[in-house]
C-alpha positions in Angstrom: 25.7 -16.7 8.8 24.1 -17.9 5.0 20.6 -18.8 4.8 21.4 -22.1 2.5 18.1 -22.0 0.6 18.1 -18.2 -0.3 21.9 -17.8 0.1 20.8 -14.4 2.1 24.2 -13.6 4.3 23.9 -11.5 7.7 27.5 -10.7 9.1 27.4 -10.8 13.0 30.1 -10.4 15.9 31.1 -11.7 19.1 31.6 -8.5 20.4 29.2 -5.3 21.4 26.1 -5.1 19.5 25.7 -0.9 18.9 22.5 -1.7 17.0 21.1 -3.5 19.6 22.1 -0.4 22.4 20.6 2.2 20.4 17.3 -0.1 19.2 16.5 1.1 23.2 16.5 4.8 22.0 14.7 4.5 18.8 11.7 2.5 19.7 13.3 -0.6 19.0 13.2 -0.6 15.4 16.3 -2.5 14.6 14.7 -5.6 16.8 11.6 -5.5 14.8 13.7 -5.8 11.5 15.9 -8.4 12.6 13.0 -10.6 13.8 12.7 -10.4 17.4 9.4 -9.3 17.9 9.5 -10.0 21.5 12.9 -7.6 22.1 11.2 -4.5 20.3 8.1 -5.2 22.1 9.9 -4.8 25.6 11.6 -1.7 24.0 8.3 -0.3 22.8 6.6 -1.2 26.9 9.6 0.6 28.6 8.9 3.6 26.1 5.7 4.0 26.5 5.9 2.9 30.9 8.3 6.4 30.3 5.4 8.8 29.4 3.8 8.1 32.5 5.8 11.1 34.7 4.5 13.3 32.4 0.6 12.4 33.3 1.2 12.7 36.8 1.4 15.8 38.9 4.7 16.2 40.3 6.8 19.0 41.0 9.7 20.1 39.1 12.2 17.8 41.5 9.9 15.0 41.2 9.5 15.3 37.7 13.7 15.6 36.9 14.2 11.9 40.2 11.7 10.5 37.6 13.3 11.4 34.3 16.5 10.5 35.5 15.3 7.1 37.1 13.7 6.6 33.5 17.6 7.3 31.9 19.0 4.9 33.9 16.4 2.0 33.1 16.8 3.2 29.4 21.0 3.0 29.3 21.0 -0.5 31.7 18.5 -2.1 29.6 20.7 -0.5 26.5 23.8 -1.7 28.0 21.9 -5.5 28.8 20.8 -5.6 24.9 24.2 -4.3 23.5 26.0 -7.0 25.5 23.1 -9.9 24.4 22.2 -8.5 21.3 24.5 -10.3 18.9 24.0 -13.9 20.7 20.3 -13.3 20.4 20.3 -12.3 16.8 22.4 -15.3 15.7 20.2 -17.7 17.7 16.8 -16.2 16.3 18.7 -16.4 12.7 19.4 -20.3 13.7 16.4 -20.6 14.6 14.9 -19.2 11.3 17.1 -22.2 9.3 20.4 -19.9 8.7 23.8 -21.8 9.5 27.4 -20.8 10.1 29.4 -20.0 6.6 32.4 -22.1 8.0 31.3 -24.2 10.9 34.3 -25.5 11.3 35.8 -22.3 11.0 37.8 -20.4 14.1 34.9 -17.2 14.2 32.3 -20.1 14.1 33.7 -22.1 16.6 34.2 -18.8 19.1 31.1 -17.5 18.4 29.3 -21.4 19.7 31.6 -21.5 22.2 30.9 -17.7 23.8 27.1 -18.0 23.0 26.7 -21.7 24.2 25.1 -23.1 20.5 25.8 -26.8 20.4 27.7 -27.3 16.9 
């Protein structure tokens, strides 16, 4: 995608977004850089809803149900941003003014027709 006023090009895919799985595990960073505030905010809640085991007074079982409940949560909201991620990021980046290089292009027309973006 080519911002047409700055000429600024981000290079996205249809496929599984890696950057958006591991944003989950490293506070969400890579949201907050791409622009979507309201991903890395999510990601920066469920990080700090995690800490909350380690307040309470549970027992060593308690505390390793918890911490493996938390692991789940963490890798199915990974898995839910990995799969999402790219179609997000291309329609906060449409939002923002940037188009398709080739519109008319094959990738273009996949990527509107997987992600539902009216051409």
């Amino acid at each position: 995608m080519v911002n047409p006023t700055t000429k600024d090009i981000r290079s996205l895919t249809t496929e599984f977004d890696w950057g958006a799985f591991l944003s989950v595990f490293v506070f969400g960073i890579p949201h907050f850089l791409r622009g979507l505030h309201v991903h890395g905010g999510i990601i920066i809640a469920l990080n700090l809803f995690s800490l909350t085991p380690l307040m309470m007074p549970l027992d060593d079982k308690g505390l390793t149900v918890t911490l493996l409940a938390y692991l789940g949560l963490f890798v199915g909201v990974a898995v839910a941003f990995g799969v999402k991620g790219s179609e997000q990021y291309a329609k906060a980046l449409l939002a923002r003014g940037y188009l398709f290089q080739n519109p008319e292009g094959e990738l273009a027309q996949a990527a509107r027709s997987k992600w539902s973006i009216a051409a």
